[in-house]
C-alpha positions as CSV (number, residue, x, y, z in Angstrom):
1,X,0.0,0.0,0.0
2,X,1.3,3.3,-0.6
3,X,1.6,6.1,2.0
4,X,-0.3,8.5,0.4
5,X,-2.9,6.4,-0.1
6,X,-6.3,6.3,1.5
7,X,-6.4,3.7,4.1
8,X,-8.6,2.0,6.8
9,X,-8.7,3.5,10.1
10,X,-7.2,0.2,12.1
11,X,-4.5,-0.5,10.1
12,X,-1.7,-0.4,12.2
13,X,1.1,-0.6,9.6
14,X,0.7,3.3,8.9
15,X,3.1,4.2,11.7
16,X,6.5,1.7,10.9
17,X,5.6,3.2,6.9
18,X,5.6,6.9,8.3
19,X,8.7,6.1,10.3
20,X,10.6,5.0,7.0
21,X,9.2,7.5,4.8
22,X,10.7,10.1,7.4
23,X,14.1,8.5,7.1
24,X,13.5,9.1,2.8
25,X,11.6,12.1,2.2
26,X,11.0,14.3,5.5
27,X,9.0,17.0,3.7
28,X,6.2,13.8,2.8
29,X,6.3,12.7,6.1
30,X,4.9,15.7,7.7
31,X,2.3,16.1,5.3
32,X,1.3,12.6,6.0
33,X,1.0,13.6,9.7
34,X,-0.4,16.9,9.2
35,X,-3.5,15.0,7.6
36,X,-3.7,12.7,10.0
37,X,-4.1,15.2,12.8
38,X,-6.8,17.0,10.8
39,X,-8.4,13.5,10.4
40,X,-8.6,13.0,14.2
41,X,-10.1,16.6,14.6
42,X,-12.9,15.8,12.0
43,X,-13.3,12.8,13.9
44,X,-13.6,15.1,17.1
45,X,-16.2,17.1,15.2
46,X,-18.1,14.5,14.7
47,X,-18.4,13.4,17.9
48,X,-19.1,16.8,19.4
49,X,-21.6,17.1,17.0
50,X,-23.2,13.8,18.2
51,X,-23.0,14.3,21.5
52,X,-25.1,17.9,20.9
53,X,-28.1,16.3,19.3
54,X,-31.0,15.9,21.2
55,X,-30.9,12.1,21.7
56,X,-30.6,8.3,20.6
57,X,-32.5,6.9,18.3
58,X,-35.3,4.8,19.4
59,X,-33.7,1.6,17.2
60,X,-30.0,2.7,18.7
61,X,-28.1,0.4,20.9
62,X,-24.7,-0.4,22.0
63,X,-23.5,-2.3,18.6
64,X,-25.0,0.2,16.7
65,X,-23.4,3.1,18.2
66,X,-20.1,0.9,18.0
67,X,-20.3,0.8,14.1
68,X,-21.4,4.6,14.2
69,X,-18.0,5.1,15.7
70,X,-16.1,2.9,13.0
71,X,-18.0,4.8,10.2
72,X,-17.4,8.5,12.0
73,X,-13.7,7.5,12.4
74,X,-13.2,6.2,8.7
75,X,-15.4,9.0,7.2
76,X,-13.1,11.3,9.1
77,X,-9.8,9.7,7.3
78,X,-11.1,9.5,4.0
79,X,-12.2,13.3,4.2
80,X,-8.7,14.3,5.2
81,X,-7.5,12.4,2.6
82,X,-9.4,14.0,0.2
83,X,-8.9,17.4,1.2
84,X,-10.0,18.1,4.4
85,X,-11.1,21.7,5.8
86,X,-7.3,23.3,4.6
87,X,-6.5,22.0,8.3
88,X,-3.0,20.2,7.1
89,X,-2.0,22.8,5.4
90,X,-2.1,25.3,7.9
91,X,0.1,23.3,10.3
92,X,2.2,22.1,7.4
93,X,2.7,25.8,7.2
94,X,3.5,26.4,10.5
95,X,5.6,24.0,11.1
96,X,7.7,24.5,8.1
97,X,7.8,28.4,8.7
98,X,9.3,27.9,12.3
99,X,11.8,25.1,11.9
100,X,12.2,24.3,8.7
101,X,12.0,20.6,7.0
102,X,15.0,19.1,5.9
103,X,15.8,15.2,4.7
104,X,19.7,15.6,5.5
105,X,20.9,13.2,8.0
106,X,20.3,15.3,11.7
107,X,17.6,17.3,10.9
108,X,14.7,18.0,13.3
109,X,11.1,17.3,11.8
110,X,8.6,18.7,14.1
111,X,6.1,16.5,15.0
112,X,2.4,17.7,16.6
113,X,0.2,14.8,17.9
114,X,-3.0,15.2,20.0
115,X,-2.5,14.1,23.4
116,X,-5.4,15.1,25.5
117,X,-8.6,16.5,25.6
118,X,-8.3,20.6,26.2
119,X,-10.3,22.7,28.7
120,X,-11.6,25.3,25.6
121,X,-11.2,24.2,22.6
122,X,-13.8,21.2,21.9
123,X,-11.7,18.5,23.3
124,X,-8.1,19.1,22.1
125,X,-5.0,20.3,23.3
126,X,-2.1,20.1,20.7
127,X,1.7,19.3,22.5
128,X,4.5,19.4,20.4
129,X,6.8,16.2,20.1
130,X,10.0,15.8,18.5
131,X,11.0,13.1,15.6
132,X,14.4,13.1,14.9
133,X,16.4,12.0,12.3
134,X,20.0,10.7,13.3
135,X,22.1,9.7,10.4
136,X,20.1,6.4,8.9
137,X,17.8,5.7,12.2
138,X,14.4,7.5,12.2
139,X,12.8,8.1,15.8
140,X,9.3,8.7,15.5
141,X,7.7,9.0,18.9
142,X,4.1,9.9,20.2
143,X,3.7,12.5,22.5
144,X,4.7,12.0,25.9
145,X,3.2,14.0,28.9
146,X,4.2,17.2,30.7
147,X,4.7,15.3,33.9
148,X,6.1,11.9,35.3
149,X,3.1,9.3,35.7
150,X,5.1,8.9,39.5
151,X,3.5,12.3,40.3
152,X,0.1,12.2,38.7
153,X,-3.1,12.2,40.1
154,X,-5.9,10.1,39.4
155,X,-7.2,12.7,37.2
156,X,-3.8,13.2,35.8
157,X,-3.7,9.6,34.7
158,X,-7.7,9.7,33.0
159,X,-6.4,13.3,31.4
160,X,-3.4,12.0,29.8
161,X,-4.8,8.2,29.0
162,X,-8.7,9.2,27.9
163,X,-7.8,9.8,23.9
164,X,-5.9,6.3,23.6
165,X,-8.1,4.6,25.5
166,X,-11.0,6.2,23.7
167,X,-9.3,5.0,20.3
168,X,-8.0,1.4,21.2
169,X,-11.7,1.1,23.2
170,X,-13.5,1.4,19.8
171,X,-11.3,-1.0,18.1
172,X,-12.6,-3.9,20.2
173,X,-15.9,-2.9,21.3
174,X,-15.0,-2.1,24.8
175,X,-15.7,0.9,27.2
176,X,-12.9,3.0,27.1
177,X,-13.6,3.3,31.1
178,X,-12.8,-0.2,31.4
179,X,-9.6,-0.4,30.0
180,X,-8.1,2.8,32.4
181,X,-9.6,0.5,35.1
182,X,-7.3,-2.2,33.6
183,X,-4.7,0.3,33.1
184,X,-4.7,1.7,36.9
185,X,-4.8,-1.6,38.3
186,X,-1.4,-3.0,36.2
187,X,0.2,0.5,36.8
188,X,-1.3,1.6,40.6
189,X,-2.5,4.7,38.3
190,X,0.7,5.0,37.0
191,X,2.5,5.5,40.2
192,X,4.0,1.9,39.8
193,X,4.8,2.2,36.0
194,X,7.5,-0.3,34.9
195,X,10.8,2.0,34.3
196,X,14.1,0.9,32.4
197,X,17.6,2.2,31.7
198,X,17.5,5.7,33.2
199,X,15.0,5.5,35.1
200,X,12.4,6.4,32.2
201,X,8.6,4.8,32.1
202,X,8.5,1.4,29.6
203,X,4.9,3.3,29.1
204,X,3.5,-0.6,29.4
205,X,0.2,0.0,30.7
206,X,-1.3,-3.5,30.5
207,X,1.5,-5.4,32.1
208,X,2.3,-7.0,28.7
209,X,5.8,-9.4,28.5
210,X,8.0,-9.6,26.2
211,X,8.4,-13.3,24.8
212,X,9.3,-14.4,21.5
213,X,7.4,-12.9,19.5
214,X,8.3,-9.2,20.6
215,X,11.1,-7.7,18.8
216,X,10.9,-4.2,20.2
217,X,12.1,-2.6,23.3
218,X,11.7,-4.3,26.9
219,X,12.8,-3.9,30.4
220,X,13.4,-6.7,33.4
221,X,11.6,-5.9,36.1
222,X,10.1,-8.0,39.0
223,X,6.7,-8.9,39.7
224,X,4.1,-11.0,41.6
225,X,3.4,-14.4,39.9
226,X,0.8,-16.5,41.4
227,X,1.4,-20.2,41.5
228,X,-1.6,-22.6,42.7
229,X,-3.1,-19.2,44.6
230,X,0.2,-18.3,46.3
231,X,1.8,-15.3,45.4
232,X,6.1,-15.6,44.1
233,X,8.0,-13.0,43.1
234,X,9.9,-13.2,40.1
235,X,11.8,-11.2,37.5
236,X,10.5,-10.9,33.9
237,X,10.8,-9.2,30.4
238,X,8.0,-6.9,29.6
239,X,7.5,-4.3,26.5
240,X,8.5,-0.9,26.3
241,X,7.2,1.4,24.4
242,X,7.5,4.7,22.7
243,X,4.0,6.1,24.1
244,X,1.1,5.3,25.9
245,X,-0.9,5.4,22.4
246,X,1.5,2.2,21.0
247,X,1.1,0.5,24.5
248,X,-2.8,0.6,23.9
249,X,-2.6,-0.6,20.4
250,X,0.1,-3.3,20.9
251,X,-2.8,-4.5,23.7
252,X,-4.9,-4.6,21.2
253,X,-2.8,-6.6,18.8
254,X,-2.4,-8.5,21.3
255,X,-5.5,-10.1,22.3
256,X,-6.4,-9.9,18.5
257,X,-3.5,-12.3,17.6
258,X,-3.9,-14.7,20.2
259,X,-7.0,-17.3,19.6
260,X,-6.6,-17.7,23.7
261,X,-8.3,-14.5,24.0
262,X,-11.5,-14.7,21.4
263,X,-13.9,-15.7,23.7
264,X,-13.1,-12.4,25.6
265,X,-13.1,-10.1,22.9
266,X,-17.0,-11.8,21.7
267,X,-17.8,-10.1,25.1
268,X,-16.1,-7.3,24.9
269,X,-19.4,-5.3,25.4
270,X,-19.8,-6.3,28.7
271,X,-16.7,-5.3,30.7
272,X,-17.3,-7.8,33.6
273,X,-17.8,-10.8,31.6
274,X,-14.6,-9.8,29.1
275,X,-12.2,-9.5,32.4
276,X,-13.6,-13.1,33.4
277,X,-12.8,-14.1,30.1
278,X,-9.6,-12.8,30.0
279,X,-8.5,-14.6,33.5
280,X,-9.5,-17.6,32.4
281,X,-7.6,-17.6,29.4
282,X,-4.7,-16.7,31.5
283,X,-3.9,-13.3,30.8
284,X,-3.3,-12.9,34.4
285,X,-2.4,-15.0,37.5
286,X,-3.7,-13.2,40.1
287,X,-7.3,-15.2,41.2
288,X,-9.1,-11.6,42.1
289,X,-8.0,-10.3,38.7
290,X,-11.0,-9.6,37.1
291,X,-12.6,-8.4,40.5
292,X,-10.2,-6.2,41.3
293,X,-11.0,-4.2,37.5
294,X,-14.4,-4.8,38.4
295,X,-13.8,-2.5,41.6
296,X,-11.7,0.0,40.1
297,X,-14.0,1.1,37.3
298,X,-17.3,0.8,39.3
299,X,-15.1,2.5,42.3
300,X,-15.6,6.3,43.4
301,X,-11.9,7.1,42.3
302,X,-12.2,6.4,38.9
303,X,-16.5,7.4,38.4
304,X,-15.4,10.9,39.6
305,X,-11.9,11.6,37.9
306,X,-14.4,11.0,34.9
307,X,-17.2,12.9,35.6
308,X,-14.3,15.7,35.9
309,X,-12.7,15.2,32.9
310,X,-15.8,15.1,30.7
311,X,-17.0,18.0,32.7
312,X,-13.9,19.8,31.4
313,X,-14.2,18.4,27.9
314,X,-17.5,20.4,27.9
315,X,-18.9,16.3,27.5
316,X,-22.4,15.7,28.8
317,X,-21.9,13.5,32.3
């Protein structure tokens, strides 16, 4: 497939294409991330413009909103694609006109990547995010936040995770609710992130390890292992990852390339049963697994960090 083509929304290969295409021809690469970022703001549109009408229809229901969703997000790529609203071109613009694009081995291409959901305008905030060029290795890299996950807050860690959640929720049918439940439970909100060399956050939210068929980053790090319902520490390779936005879609890939995990992914739609599912295929050890999400999402913690957030967003609670 070319770059420049017109793709699906869940293909995942966009990102290792864009990453070689920066290495080749810089200029193209940021016009290929320029329409992205104006597809993702139609797609924001959209959903704004959903949210404002005056109700569900009376044959709606939870699948149907689900492939609403897939259509809003594709309908939102293939428009950028097309054209857009001049969007791309204006932070094509920008960009160029304050740093300049150059393909010569050390140049800085200036990347922009939503990150969060902002107080004004309708649900985004834009933070700038290097990818560098270094001779003949390319490191593209999603936006990383302000602030170490050690020090966040619980509404820190719904802030910073929502948009990736949101995105990697809709790709399986889940509520995006339900995976930050998963996600502050493998990471104690973030305070207990995995870190490697340096000290810096692995950014693996789902507690994923790093076995054979992982050919990307990883760090060693011990953990609690549960062996006929007793609890052993041991020390393990687990993924690292660039962002937060790869560590929800490699979790995705995940359960998607292992038959193990179908059964959980049919149920996807209900949270509870989907965690059950997930235990019993052995995604986890730990007997209270699925419980312990269970409590976390239903919990006061996590209902009120999202009432706050959407309250921000300008979201209807």
């Amino acid at each position: 497939m070319n770059i420049g083509d017109t793709s699906v929304y869940t293909d995942f290969q966009g990102l290792g294409e864009l990453k070689a295409m920066a290495s080749r021809d810089a200029e193209g690469s940021l016009k290929r991330v320029a329409r992205q970022f104006e597809s993702m703001f139609i797609q924001q549109m959209l959903k704004t413009m959903r949210q404002a009408s005056l109700g569900e229809g009376l044959v709606d229901s939870d699948q149907s909103l689900f492939y609403r969703d897939m259509y809003d997000q594709q309908l939102s790529l293939n428009l950028a694609e097309s054209g857009g609203m001049g969007l791309a071109d204006v932070i094509i613009r920008q960009l160029q006109g304050q740093h300049g694009v150059e393909g010569q081995s050390g140049a800085e291409i200036p990347i922009r990547q939503v990150t969060d959901y902002g107080r004004n305008a309708p649900h985004l905030k834009v933070v700038p995010q290097l990818a560098t060029v270094v001779g003949e290795k390319e490191s593209i890299q999603a936006a990383q936040p302000e602030k170490d996950p050690l020090g966040w807050s619980i509404d820190d860690f719904v802030e910073q995770l929502m948009p990736w959640a949101d995105e990697a929720a809709a790709l399986i049918g889940i509520q995006p609710q339900a995976l930050l439940a998963q996600a502050a439970l493998e990471t104690g909100w973030g305070k207990r992130m995995m870190r490697g060399a340096g000290d810096q956050p692995a950014n693996n939210l789902f507690g994923i390890k790093a076995d054979r068929r992982w050919d990307g980053e990883q760090v060693k790090v011990y953990t609690l292992e549960y062996q006929e319902g007793v609890a052993v520490k041991r020390r393990d390779s687990f993924r690292a990852y660039d962002s937060y936005r790869e560590s929800f879609l490699d979790y995705v890939e995940f359960l998607r390339g292992s038959p193990r995990y179908s059964k959980a992914l049919e149920v996807a739609g209900d949270s509870q049963r989907y965690f059950s599912e997930l235990q019993q295929a052995g995604y986890a050890t730990d007997p209270k697994y699925a419980n312990k999400i269970s409590s976390i999402m239903a919990g006061d913690e996590l209902q009120s960090a999202l009432a706050r957030f959407k309250a921000n967003a300008g979201e209807p609670l």
